[in-house]
N, C-alpha and C positions, 0 to 999 in steps of 0.2 A: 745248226739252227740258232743257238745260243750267240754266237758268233756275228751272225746275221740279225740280229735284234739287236745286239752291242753296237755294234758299225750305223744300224739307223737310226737309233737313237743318238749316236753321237756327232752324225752328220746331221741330224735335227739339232742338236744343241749347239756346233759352231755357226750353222745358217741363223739360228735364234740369236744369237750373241753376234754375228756382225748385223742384222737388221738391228739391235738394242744399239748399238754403237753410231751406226751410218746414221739412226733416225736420232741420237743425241746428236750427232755432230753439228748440226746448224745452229743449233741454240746455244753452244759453247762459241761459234765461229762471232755471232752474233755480239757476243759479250768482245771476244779479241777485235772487232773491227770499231767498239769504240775508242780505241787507244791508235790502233797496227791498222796501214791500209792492207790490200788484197793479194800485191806482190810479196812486202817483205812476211807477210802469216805464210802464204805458199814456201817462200824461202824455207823459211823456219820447219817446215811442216817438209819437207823434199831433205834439209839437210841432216836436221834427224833420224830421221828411217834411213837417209841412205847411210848415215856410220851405223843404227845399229845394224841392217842387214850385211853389210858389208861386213863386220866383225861376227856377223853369226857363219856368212859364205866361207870367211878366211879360217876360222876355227875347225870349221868342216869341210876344209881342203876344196870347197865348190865354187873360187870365185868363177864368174861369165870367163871361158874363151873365148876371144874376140877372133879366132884364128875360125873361129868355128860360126861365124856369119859371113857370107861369100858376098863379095862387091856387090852385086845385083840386091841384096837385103840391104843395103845401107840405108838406101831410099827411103824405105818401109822403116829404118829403127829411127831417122830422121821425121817422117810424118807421124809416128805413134809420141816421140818426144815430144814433137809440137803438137797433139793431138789432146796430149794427159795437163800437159803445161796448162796448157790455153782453157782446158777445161776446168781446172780448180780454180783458174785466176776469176775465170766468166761465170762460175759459179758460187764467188767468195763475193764479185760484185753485186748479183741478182741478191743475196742472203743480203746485202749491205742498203738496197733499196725495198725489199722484201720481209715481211713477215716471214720468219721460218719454215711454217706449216708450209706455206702458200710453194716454197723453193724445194722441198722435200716432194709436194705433190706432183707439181709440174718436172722435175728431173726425172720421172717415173716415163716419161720418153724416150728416153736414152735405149734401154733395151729394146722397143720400139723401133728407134729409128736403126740399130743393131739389124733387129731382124727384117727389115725393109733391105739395109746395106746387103745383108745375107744373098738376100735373093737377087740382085739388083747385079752383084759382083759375083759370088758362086753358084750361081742358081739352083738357092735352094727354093723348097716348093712351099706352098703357104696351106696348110691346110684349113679345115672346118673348124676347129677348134682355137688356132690362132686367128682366123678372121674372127669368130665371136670376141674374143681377149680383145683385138685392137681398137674392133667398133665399141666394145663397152668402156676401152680405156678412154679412148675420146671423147666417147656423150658425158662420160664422169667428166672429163678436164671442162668441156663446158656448160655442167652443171653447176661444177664447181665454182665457176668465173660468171657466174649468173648473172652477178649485180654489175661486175666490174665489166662485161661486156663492151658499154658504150663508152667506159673511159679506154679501156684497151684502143678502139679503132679511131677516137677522137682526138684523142690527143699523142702528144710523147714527153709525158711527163714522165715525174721518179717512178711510180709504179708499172707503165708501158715498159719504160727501158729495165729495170729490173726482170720483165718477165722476157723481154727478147734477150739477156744477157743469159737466163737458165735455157730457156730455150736454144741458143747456140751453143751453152757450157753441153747441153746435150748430142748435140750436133760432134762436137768434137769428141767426144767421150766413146761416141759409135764408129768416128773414122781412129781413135785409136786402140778400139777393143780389137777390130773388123783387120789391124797393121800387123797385131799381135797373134792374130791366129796363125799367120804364115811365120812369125820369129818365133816363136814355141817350138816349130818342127828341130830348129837350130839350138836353142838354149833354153833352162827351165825358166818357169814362172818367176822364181825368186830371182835368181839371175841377171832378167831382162827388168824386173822392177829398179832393182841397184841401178844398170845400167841408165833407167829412166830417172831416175832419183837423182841420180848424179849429174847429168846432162842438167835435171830444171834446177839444180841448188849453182851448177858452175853459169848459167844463162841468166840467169835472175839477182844472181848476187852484184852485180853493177847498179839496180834499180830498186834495191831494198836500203831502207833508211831502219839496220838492226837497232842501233840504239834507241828508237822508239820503245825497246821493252822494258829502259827504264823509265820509261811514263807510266808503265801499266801499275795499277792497283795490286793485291797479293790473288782480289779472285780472279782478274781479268791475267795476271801470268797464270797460276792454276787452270785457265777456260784455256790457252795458248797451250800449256804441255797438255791438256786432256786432248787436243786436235793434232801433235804431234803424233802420240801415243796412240788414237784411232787410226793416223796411215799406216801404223805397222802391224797395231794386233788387229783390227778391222779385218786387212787384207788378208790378215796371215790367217786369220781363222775363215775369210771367207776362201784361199786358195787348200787348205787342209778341209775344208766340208767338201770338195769337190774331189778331192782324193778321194775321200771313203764314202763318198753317197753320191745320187746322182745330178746332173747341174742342173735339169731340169726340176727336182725338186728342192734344190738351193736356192735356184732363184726367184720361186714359187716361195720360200718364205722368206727370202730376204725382201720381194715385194709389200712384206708388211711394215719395212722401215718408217713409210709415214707417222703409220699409229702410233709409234717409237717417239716420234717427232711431237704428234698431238698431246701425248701422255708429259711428255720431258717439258714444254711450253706450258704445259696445266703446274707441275710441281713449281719451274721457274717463276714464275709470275705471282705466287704464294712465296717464295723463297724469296726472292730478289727484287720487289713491287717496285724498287728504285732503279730497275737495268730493262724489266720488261712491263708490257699492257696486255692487257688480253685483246686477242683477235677479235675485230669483229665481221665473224664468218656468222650468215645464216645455216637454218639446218639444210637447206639445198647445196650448199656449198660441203657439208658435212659427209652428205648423200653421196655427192659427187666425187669426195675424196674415196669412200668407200668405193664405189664402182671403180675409180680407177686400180687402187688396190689387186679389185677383183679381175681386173682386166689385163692385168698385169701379172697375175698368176694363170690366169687362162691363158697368156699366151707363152708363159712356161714349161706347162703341162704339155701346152698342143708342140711345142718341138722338141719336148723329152720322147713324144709320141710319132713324131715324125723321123725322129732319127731312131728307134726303135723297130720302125717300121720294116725299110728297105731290106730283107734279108736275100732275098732271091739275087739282086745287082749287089756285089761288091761294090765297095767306094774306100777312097780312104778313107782312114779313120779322122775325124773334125775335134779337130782339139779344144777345149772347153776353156772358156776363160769367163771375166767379169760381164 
């Protein structure tokens, strides 16, 4: 029993501590893109994690066997690299035309569109609990965009294309979680991250202009390692809460990253009055971010519950990831 209380509590504590990270990261990325464009921050951000992972696998005798992905997976390790690539670059853009808050709220799709891919490709089933999640996460998104409504559909200005740039970093983020469920069965988590890491630092190193980071200021280098250091320990502690606690309730509180995001833009703009403005979100929009939130753990819930469910039909077992 004692044991069981240790273990949830401590898979509440790394789900807490990757939402505290995920929901800081755009406000750090924010500060790196007034110096560094989209590509070479990703570089930097891919070649970091992948030495240190790669010096954590070598240490611990676990680099990936590549002998142990069969031709037929290459496919799949090719569209999840381009899938993760495409998604931090499109999502470093949107944060670059975007308010923070605004890019933290709307990527809150991404598992959405995850579990749409789910059913769409494995046909999973959509229960009562996830239709509530989806419908509320939605009226939130356009609660949220209340004002901005008539600029979204009327024009394509910075703010339209910023928000179609998260919205596809979304997109891609679902066809490479969705790549990963099937290369998991082959290699672990850490494994296949190195392998991913390494693929976007050797792809992206032709189109990064590194010496930009001697332009940077000492906060704006400090804001660039605080985003390096988020893809490793973010990850690492959001693939270790999923070891010892369930993913449906990992992902149920890492859906509080926003808040993370709201709270970290509220100290920034006190801190740094010279790098940041404060938002201006009505309270509808405020509303709206909460709903999504909440819509967003209700549809966590509802497939911790659905895959809880099925006891009678064996299945395989569905391996958990981001």
């Amino acid at each position: 029993m004692h044991n069981v209380a240790v273990r949830h509590w401590y898979g509440f504590g790394l789900s807490l501590l990757t939402a505290v990270l995920w929901g800081m990261l755009p406000v750090f990325l924010k500060l790196s893109l007034q110096v560094m464009d989209a590509i070479t921050i990703t570089w930097f951000r891919f070649t970091l994690a992948a030495v240190f992972v790669g010096l954590m696998l070598y240490k611990s005798n676990a680099l990936p066997p590549m002998r142990a992905i069969s031709r037929s997976n290459n496919l799949l390790l090719f569209i999840a690299a381009a899938g993760l690539i495409a998604n931090y670059i499109l999502y470093l853009k949107g944060v670059d035309y975007l308010n923070p808050e605004t890019a933290q709220v709307l990527i809150q799709l991404a598992p959405f569109l995850l579990m749409l891919g789910g059913i769409l490709l494995y046909k999973e089933r959509f229960n009562r609990l996830e239709t509530v999640g989806a419908v509320t996460l939605l009226s939130g998104l356009l609660l949220f965009f209340n004002e901005r409504l008539p600029l979204l559909f009327s024009s394509l200005g910075m703010y339209t294309q910023g928000v179609l740039f998260i919205i596809v970093a979304a997109i891609t983020w679902a066809v490479y979680a969705l790549s990963q469920k099937v290369l998991l069965r082959a290699i672990t988590a850490k494994q296949l991250t190195l392998i991913l890491y390494c693929a976007g630092g050797l792809v992206l190193l032709p189109f990064s202009d590194i010496v930009l980071i001697t332009d940077m200021s000492t906060l704006q280098f400090w804001a660039l390692m605080f985003c390096c250091a988020n893809t490793v320990v973010g990850y690492g502690a959001f693939t270790e809460a999923l070891h010892v606690w369930h993913a449906s309730k990992v992902s149920a509180v890492i859906a509080l990253a926003p808040l993370f995001t709201f709270l970290s833009m509220e100290g920034a703009v006190r801190i740094w009055p010279q790098h940041f403005a404060p938002s201006d979100l009505d309270h509808w929009a405020y509303i709206g971010a909460a709903m999504v939130m909440v819509g967003s753990m209700l549809t966590a819930v509802g497939k911790g519950k659905q895959q809880a469910a099925p006891i009678k039909t064996p299945v395989a077992p569905e391996t958990n990831d981001s």
